[in-house]
TORKOL-4160 file (C-alpha; in steps of 0.2 Angstrom, whole numbers, padded with zeros to 4 digits, m for minus):
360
<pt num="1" X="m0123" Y="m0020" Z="0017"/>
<pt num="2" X="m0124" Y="m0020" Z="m0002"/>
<pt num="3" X="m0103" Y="m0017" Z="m0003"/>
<pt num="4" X="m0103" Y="m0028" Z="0013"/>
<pt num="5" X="m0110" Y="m0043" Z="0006"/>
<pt num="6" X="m0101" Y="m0041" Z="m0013"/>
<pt num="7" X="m0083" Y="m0041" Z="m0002"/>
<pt num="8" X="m0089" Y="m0057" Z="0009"/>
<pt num="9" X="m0099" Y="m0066" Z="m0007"/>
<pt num="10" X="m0087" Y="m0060" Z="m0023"/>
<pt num="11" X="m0068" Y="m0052" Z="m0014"/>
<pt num="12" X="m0067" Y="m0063" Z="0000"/>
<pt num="13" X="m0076" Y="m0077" Z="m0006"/>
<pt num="14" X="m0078" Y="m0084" Z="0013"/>
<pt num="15" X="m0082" Y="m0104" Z="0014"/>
<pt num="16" X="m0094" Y="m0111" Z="0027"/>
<pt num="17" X="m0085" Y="m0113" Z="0044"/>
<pt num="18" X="m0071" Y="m0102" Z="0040"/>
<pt num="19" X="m0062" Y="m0089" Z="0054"/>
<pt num="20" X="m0063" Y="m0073" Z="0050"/>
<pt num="21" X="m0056" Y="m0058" Z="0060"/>
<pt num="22" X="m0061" Y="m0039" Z="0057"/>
<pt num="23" X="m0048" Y="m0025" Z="0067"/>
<pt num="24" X="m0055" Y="m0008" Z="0067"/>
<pt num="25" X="m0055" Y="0007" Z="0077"/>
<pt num="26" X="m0072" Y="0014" Z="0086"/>
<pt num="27" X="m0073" Y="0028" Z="0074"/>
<pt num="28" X="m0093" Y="0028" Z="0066"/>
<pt num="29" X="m0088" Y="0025" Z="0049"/>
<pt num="30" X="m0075" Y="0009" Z="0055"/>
<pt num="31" X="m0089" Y="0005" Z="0066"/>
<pt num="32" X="m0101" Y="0006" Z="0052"/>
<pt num="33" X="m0091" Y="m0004" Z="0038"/>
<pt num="34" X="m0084" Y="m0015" Z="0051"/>
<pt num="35" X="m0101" Y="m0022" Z="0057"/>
<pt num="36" X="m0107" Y="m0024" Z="0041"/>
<pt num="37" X="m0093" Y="m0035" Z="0037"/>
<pt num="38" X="m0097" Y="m0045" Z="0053"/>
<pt num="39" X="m0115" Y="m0048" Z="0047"/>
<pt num="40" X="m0111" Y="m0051" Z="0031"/>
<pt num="41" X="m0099" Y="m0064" Z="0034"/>
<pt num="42" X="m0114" Y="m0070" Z="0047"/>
<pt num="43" X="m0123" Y="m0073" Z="0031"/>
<pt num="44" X="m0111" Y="m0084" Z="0023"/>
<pt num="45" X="m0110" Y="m0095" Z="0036"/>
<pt num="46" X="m0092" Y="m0088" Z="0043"/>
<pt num="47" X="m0086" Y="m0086" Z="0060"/>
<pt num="48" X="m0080" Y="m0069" Z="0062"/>
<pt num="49" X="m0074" Y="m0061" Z="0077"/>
<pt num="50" X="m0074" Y="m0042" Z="0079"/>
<pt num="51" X="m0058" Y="m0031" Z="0089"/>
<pt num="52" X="m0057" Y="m0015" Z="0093"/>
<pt num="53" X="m0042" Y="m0003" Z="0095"/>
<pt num="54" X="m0039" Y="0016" Z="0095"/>
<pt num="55" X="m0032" Y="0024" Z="0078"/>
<pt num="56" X="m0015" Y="0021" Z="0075"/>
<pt num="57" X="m0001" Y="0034" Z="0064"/>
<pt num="58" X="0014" Y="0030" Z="0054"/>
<pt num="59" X="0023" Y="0026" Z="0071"/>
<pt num="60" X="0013" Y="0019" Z="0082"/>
<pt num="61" X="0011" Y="0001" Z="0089"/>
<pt num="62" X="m0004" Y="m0014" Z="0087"/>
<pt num="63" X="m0011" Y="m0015" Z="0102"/>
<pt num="64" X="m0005" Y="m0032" Z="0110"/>
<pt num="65" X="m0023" Y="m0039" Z="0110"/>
<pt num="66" X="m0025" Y="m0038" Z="0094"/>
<pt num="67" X="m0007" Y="m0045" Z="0090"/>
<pt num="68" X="m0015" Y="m0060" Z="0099"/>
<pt num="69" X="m0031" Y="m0063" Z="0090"/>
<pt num="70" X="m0020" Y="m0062" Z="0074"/>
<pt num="71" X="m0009" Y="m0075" Z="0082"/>
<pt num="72" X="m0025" Y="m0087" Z="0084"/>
<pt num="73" X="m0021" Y="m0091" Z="0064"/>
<pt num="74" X="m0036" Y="m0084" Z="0057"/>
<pt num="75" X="m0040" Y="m0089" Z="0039"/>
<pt num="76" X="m0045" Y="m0071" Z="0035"/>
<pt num="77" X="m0040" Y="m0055" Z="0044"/>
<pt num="78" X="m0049" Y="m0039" Z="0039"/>
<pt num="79" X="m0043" Y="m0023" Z="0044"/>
<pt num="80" X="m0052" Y="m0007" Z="0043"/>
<pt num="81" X="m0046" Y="0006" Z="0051"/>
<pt num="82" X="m0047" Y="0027" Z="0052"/>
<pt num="83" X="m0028" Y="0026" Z="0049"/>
<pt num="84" X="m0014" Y="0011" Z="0049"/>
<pt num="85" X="m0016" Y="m0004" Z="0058"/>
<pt num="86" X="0000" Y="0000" Z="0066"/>
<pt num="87" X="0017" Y="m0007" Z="0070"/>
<pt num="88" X="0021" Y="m0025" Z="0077"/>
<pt num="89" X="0032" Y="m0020" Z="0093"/>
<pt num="90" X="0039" Y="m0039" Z="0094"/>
<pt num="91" X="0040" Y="m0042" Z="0077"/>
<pt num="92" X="0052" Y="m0029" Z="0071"/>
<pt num="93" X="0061" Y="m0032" Z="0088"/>
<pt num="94" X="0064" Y="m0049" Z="0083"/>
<pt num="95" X="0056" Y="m0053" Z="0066"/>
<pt num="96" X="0049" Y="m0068" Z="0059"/>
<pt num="97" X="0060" Y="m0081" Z="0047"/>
<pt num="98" X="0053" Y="m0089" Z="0031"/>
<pt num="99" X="0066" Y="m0097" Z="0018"/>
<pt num="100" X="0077" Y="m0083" Z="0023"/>
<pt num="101" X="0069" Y="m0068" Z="0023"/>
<pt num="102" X="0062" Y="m0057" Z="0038"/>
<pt num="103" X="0044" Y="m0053" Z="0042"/>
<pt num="104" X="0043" Y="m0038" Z="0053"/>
<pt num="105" X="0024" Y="m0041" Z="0057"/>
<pt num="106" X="0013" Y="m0056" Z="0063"/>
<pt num="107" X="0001" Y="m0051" Z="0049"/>
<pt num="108" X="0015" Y="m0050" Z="0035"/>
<pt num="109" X="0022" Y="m0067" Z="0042"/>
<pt num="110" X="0003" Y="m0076" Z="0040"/>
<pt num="111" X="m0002" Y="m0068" Z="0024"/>
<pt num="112" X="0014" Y="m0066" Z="0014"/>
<pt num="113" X="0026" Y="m0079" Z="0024"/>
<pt num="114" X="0016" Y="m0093" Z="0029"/>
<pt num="115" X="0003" Y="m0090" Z="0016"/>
<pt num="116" X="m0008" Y="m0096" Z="0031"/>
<pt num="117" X="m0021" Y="m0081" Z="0029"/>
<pt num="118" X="m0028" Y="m0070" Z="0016"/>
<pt num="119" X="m0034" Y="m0053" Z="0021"/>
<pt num="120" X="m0037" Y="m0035" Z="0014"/>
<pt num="121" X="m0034" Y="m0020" Z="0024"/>
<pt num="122" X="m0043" Y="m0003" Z="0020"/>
<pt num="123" X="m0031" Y="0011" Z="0030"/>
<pt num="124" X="m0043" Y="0029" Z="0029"/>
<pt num="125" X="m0058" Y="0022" Z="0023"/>
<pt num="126" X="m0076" Y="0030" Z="0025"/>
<pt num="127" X="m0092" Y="0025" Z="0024"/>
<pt num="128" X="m0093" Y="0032" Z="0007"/>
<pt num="129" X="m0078" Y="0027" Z="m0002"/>
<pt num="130" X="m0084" Y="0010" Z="0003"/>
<pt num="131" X="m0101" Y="0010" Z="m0005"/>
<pt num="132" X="m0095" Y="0018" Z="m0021"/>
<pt num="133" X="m0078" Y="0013" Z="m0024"/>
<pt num="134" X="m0080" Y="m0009" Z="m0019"/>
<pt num="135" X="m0097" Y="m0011" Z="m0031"/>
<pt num="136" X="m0089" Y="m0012" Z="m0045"/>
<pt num="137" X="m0085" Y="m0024" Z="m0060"/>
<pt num="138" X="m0071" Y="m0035" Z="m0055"/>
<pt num="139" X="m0070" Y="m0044" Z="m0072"/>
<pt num="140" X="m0064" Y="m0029" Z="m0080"/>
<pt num="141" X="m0052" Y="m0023" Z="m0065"/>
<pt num="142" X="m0044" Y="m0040" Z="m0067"/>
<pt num="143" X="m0043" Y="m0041" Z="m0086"/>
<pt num="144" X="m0033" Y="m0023" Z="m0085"/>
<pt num="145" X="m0022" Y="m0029" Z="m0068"/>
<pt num="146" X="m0017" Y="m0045" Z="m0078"/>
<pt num="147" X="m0011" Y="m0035" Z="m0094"/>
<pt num="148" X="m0002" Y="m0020" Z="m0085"/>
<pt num="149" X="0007" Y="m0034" Z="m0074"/>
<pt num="150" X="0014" Y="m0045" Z="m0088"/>
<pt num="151" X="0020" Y="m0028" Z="m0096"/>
<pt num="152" X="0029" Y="m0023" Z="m0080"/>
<pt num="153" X="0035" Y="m0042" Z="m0078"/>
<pt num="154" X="0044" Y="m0042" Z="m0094"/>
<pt num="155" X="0052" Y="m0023" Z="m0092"/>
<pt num="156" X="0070" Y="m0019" Z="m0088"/>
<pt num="157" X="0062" Y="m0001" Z="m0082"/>
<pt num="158" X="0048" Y="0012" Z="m0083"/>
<pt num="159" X="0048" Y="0027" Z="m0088"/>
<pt num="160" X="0037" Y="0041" Z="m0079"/>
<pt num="161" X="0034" Y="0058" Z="m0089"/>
<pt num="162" X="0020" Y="0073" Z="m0084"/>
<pt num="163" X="0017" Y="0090" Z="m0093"/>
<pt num="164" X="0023" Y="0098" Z="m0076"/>
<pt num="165" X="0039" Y="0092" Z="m0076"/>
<pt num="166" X="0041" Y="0075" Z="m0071"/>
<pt num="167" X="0054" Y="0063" Z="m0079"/>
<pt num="168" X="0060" Y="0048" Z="m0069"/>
<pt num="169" X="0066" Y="0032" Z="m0074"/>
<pt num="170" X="0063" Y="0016" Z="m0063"/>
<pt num="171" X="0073" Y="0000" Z="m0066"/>
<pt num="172" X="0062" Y="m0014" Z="m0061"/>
<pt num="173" X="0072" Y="m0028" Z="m0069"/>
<pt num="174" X="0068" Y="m0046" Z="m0060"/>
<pt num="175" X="0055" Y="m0038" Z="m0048"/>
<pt num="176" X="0038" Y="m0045" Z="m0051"/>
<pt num="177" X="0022" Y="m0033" Z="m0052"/>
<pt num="178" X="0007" Y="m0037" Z="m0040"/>
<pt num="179" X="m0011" Y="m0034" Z="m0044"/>
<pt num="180" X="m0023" Y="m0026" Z="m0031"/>
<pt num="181" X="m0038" Y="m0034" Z="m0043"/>
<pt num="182" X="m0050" Y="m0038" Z="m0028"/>
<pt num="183" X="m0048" Y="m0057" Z="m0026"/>
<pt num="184" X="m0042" Y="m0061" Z="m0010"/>
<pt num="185" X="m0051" Y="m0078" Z="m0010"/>
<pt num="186" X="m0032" Y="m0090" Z="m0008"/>
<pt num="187" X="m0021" Y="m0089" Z="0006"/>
<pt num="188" X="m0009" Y="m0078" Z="0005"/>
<pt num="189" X="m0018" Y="m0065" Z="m0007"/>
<pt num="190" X="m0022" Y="m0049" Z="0000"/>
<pt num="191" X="m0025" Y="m0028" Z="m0005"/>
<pt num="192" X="m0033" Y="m0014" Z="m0001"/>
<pt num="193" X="m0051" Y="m0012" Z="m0003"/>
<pt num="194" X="m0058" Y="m0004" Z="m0013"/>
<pt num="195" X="m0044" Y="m0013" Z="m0025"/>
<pt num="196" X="m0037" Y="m0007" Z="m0040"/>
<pt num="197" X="m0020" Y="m0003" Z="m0045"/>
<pt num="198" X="m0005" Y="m0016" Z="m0050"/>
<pt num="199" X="0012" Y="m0009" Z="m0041"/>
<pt num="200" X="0029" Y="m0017" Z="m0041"/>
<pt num="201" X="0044" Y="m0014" Z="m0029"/>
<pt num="202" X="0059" Y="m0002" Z="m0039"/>
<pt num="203" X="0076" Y="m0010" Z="m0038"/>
<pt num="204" X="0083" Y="m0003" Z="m0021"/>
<pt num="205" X="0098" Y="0012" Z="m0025"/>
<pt num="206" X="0094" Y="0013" Z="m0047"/>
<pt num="207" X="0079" Y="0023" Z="m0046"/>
<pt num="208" X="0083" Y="0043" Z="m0054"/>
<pt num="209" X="0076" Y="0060" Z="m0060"/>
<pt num="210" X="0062" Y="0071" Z="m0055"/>
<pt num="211" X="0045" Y="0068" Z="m0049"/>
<pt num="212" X="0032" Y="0080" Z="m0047"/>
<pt num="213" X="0020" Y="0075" Z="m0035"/>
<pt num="214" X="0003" Y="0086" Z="m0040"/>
<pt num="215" X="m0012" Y="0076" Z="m0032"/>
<pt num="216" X="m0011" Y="0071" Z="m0013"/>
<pt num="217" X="0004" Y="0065" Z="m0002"/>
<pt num="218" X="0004" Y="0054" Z="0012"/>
<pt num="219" X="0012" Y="0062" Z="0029"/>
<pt num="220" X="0017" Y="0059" Z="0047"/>
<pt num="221" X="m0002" Y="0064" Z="0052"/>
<pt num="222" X="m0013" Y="0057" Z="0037"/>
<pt num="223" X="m0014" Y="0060" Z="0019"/>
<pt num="224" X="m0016" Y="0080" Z="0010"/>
<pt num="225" X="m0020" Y="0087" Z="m0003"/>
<pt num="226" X="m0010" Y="0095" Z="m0015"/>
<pt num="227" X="m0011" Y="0115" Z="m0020"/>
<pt num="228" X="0005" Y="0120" Z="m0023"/>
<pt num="229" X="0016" Y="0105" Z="m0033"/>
<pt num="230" X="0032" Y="0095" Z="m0024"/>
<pt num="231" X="0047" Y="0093" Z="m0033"/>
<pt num="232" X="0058" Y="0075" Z="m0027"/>
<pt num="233" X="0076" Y="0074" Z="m0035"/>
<pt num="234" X="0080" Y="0057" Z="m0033"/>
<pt num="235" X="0098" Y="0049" Z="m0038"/>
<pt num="236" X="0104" Y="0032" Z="m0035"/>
<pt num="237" X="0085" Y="0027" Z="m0029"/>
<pt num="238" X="0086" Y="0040" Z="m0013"/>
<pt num="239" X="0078" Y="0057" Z="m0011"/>
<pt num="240" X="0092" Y="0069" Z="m0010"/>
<pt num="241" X="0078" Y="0086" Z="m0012"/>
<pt num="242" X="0064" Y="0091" Z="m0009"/>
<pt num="243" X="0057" Y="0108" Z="m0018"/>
<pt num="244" X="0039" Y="0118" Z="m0015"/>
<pt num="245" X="0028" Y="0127" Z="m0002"/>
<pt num="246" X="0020" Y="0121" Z="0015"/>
<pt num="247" X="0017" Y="0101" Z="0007"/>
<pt num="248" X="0033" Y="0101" Z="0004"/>
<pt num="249" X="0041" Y="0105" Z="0022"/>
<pt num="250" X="0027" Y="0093" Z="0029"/>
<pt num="251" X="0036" Y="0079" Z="0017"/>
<pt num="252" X="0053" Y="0085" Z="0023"/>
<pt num="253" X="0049" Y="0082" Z="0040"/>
<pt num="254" X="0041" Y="0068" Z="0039"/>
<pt num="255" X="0054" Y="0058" Z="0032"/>
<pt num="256" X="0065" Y="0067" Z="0045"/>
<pt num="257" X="0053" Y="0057" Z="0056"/>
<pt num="258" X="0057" Y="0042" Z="0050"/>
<pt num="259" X="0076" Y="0044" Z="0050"/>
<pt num="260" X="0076" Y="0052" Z="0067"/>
<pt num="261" X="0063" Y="0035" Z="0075"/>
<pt num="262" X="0073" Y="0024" Z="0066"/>
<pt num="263" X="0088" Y="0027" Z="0077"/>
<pt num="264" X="0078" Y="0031" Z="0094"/>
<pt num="265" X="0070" Y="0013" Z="0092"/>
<pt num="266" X="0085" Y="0005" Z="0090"/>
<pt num="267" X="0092" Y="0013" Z="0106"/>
<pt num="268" X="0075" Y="0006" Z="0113"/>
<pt num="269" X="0076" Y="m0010" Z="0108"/>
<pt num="270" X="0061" Y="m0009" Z="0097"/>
<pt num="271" X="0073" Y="m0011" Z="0082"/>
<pt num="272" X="0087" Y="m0026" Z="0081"/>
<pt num="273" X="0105" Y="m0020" Z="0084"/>
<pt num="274" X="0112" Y="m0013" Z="0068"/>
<pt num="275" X="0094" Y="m0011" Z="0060"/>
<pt num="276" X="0093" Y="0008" Z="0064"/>
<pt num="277" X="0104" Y="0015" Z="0051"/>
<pt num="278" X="0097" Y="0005" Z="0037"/>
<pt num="279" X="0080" Y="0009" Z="0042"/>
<pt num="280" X="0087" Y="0026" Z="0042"/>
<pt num="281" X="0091" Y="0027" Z="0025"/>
<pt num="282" X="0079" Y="0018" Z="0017"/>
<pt num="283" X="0066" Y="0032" Z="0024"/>
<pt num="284" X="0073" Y="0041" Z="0008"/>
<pt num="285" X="0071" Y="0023" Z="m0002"/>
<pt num="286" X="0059" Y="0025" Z="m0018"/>
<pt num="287" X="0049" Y="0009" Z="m0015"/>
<pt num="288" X="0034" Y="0008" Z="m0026"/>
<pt num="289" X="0026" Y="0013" Z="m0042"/>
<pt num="290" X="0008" Y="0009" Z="m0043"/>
<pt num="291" X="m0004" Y="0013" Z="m0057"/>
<pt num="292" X="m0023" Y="0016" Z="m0051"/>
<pt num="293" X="m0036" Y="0007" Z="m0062"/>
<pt num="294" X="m0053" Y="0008" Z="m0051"/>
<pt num="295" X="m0068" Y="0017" Z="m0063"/>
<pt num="296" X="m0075" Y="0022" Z="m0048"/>
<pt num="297" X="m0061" Y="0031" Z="m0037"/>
<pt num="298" X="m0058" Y="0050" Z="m0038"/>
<pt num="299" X="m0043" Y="0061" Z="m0031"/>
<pt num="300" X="m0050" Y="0066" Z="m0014"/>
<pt num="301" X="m0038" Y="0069" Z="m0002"/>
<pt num="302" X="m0038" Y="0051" Z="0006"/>
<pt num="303" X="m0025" Y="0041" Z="0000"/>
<pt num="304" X="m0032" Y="0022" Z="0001"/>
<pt num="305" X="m0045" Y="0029" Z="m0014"/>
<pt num="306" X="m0033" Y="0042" Z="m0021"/>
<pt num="307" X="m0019" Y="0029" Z="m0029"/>
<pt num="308" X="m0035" Y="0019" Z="m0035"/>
<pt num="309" X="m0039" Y="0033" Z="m0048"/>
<pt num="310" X="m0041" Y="0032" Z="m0065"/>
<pt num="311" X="m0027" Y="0044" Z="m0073"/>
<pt num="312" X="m0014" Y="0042" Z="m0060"/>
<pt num="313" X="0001" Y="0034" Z="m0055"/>
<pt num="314" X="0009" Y="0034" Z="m0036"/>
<pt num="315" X="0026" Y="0033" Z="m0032"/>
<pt num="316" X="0030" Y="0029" Z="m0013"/>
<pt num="317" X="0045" Y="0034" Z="m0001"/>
<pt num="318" X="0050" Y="0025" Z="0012"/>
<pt num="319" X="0046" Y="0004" Z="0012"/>
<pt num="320" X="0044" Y="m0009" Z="m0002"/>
<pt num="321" X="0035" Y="m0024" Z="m0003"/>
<pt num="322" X="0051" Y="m0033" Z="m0009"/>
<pt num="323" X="0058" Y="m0034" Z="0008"/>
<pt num="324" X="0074" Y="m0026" Z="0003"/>
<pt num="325" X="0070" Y="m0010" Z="0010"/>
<pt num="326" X="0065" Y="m0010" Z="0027"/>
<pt num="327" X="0060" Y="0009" Z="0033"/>
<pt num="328" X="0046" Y="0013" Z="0046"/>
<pt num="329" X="0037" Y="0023" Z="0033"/>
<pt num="330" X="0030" Y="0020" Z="0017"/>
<pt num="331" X="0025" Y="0038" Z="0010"/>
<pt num="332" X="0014" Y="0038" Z="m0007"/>
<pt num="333" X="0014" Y="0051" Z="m0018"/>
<pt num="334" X="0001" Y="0055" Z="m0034"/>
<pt num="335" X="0004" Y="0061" Z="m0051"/>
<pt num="336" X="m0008" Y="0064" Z="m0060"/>
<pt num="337" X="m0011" Y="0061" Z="m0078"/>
<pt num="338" X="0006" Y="0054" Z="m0083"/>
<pt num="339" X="0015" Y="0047" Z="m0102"/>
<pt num="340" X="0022" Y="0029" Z="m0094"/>
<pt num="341" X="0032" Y="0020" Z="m0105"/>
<pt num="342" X="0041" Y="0005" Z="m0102"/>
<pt num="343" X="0059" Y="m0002" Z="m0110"/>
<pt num="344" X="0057" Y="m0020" Z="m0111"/>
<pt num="345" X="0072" Y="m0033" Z="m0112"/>
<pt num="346" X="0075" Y="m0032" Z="m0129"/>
<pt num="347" X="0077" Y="m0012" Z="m0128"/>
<pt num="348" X="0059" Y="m0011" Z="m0140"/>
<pt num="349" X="0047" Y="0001" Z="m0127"/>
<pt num="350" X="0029" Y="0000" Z="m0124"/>
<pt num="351" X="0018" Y="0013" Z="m0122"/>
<pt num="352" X="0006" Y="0009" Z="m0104"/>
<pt num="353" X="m0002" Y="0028" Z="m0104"/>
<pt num="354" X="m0002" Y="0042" Z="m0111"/>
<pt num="355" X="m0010" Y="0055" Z="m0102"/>
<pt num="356" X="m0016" Y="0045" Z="m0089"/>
<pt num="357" X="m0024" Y="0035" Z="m0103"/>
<pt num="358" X="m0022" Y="0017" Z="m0103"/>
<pt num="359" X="m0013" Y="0012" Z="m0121"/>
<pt num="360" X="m0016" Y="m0008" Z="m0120"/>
């Protein structure tokens, strides 16, 4: 109830009178957080409503009820769920318009379209991630977001070096950074929770090098562990290999996953004509970096907490948040205690960790 009440009082900031709507899945840990939540936002004088649905994978769809209640224009939309919330079957059939660009899902189109909602959405979280990792002090998270972020807004590209081998560059000229900082209290903000991490979308086909993923991996099934360290040649912002024992051929497939459902669900109807192969090839799409700056989060095999850590950076395959890269995964990857340097405009570079140690 503690975490509960600080998300309601201090994340959301929830006024009197205001709609509130929590999906979850019936799992005792969802349960749990979810009716805490409800209470909670009780307390503050909210009017939260409180839907169920079964856990959803990487390729699954949103239960049509709950497409509904999100279509009754909530002013907050909470999800917690065991897993992912899951995919918007009408939606990517025939997405959403805003000043020109598509929204594949009723909840993008409210919270980043619309600007109508604000929400966070905690994929994977348990009872005890969420009592140690949301009590935390925001002030500083948001001091360290808000610097990181005008580094990143100012760079033509980043620079990601490890002591086991990773070297990649990431061209981010003219993306803008985002902060996970914990305030979702204006409509249109939203994260995960727990919160903290700044991430930013790479330019889609300029990514290259080596990453070597060494701390956990998401995959088709949920998020591992990682013993034995992958190795991702990327060239022209596209995977091209993929090197190491049993996590590796777990990654291999699961992007084959996405490739191989991109196609199937055109021929279904589930994706617009023509949308297949580029949904295809963007399974292989490097679309995030994301530096973790929660105190509070360790490396533990679930990846909701994992790219929150201290010491690390993530790098995703599959979706950005830019929109340019539609894929029907989004795969993040950990590396752990990494030199990231970043090339401003004017060629000078600045040094954002060394180590996994912040620089600023």
């Amino acid at each position: 109830m503690k975490s509960a009440e600080i998300t309601v009082k201090e994340v959301l900031k929830v006024k009197d009178g205001e709609k509130i709507l929590i999906i979850t899945n019936p799992q005792t840990d969802c349960a749990e957080i979810s009716s805490s939540i409800y209470k909670a936002a009780l307390m503050a004088n909210g009017k939260p409503n409180l839907i169920f649905q079964e856990i959803k994978n990487q390729f699954d769809f949103t239960d049509d009820a709950v497409i509904g209640a999100m279509k009754s224009n909530p002013d907050i939309i909470v999800s917690i769920s065991a897993n992912k919330l899951g995919k918007d079957r009408a939606a990517i059939a025939s997405p959403y318009k805003v000043s020109g660009e598509d929204y594949d899902s009723t909840f993008r189109y409210l919270v980043n379209g619309i600007k109508k909602s604000r929400s966070f959405w905690s994929p994977g979280i348990t009872a005890d991630m969420f009592k140690r990792t949301v009590a935390i002090d925001y002030k500083r998270l948001r001091t360290e977001c808000i610097a990181i972020k005008e580094i990143l807004n100012k760079s033509d590209s980043i620079i990601i070096k490890t002591s086991e081998g990773t070297n990649f560059t990431i061209p981010i000229k003219g993306r803008t950074a985002f902060c996970d900082d914990g305030d979702f209290s204006f409509p249109g903000s939203g994260g995960n929770l727990p919160a903290g991490e700044v991430f930013i979308s790479p330019l889609v086909g300029k990514s290259s090098g080596i990453i070597v993923f060494n701390g956990s991996i998401s995959v088709k099934n949920g998020d591992i562990l990682i013993d034995t360290p992958i190795k991702v040649t990327v060239s022209d912002g596209y995977v091209t290999s993929i090197e190491g024992k049993s996590e590796a051929e777990v990654l291999k497939e699961t992007i084959a996953k996405g490739k191989e459902n991109s196609i199937l669900f055109e021929k279904e109807g589930k994706l617009p004509n023509g949308k297949g192969e580029i949904y295809k090839k963007n399974a292989g799409n490097i679309g995030e970096l994301g530096i973790g700056l929660n105190p509070s989060a360790k490396i533990t095999g679930n990846m909701l907490e994992d790219e929150k850590a201290y010491r690390t950076c993530h790098i995703a395959i599959g979706s950005n948040y830019d929109g340019d890269a539609p894929a029907l995964i989004h795969l993040d990857g950990l590396v752990r205690e990494p030199d990231i340097t970043a090339i401003m405009e004017d060629g000078k570079s600045v040094l954002i960790m060394k180590k996994g140690e912040i620089c600023l």
